[in-house]
C-alpha positions in Angstrom: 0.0 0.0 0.0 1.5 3.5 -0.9 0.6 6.3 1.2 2.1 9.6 0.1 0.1 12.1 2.4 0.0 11.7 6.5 -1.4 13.8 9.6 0.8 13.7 12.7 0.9 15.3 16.3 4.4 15.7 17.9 5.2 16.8 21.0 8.4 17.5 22.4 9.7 16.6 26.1 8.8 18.6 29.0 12.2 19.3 31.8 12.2 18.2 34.6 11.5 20.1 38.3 14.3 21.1 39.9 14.8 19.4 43.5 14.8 20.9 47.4 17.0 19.4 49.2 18.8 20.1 52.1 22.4 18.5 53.4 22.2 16.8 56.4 25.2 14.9 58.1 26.4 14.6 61.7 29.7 16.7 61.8 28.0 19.4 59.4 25.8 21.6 61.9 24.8 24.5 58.8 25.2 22.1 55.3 23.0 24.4 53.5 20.4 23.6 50.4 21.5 20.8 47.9 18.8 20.1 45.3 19.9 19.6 41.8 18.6 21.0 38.4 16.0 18.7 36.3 17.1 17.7 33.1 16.0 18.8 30.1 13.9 17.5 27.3 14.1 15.7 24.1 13.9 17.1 20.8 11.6 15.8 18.1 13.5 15.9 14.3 12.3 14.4 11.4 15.1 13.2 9.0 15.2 11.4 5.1 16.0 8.1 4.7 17.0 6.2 1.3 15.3 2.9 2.3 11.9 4.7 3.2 9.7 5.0 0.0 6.1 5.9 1.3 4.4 7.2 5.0 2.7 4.0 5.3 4.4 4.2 8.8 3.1 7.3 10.2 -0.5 6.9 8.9 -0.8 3.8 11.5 0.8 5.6 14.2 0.1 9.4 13.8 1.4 10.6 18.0 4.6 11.0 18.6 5.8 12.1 22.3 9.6 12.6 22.9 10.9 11.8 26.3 10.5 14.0 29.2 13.6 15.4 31.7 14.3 13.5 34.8 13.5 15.9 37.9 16.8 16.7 39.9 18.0 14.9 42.6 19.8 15.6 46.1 23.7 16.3 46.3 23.7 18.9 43.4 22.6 16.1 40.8 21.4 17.1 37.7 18.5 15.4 36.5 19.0 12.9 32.9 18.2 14.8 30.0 15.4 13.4 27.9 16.2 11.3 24.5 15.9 13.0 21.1 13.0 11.0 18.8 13.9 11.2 15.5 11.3 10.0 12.5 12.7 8.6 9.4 10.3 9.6 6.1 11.0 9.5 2.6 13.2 11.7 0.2 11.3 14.6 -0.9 9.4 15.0 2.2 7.5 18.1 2.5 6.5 19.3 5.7 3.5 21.6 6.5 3.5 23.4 10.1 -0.2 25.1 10.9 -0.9 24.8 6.9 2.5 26.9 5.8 5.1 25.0 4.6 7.3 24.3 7.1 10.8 22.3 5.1 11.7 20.6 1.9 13.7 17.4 2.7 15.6 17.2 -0.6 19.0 15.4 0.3 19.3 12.4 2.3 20.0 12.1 5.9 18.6 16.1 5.9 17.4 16.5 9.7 14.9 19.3 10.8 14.3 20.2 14.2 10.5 19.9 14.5 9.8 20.6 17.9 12.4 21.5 20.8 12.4 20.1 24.2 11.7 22.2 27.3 14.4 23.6 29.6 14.7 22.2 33.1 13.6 24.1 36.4 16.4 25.2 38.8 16.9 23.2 42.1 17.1 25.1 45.3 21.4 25.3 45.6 20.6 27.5 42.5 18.9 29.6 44.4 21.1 30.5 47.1 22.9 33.9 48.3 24.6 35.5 51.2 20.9 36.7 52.6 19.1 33.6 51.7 21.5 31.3 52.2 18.1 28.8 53.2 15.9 29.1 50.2 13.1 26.8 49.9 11.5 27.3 46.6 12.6 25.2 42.7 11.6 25.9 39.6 9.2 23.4 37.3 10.4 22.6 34.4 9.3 24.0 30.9 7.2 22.0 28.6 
């Protein structure tokens, strides 16, 4: 079956939150805040491929969801960045955003970024100065 015309929905990955922590150890009377930044999201790009020859593919499967950030975690760790989603279409793709034409995949292994991940929210060690050196507030991550 050749399919040369397909609807899809993408959405890109959303960061994470950022974390409040505090440090908290025996011999450490004032170990301040701690909380890591959340990671941030993947990226959606649609790229040619030489052994593709129709959109059968996408026409069965039309939502397509890059992963999400990883919130941050305690001792100052970052949160894992979300993986990239890449979807392989034809040669001579063209690609229509809100009914305006978007790109025109001529060569292969063209790449176009589609939709771009969100940024990750600041953790609460991000956050601190010499008069709030206690701050109890972290950011959400973008979508």
């Amino acid at each position: 079956m050749f399919i040369d015309k397909a609807k899809i929905f993408i959405t890109a990955g959303r960061g994470g939150d950022g974390c409040i922590s505090f440090r908290r150890e025996k011999y450490v009377p004032f170990g301040g805040p701690d909380g890591g930044n959340g990671g941030k999201g993947g990226d959606v790009f649609i790229e040619t491929d030489n052994k593709k020859i129709t959109l059968l593919d996408l026409s069965y499967k039309p939502k397509f969801h890059a992963e999400d950030g990883a919130k941050g975690e305690t001792i100052n760790k970052y949160g894992r960045y979300g993986k990239d989603l890449i979807i392989k279409v034809p040669l001579g793709t063209v690609i229509y955003k809100n009914n305006e034409l978007f790109a025109d995949l001529k060569e292969i292994g063209q790449r176009v970024l589609v939709a771009k991940g969100g940024r990750g929210g600041r953790g609460n060690s991000s956050f601190k100065t010499q008069t709030n050196t206690v701050p109890r507030i972290a950011e959400k991550g973008e979508p």
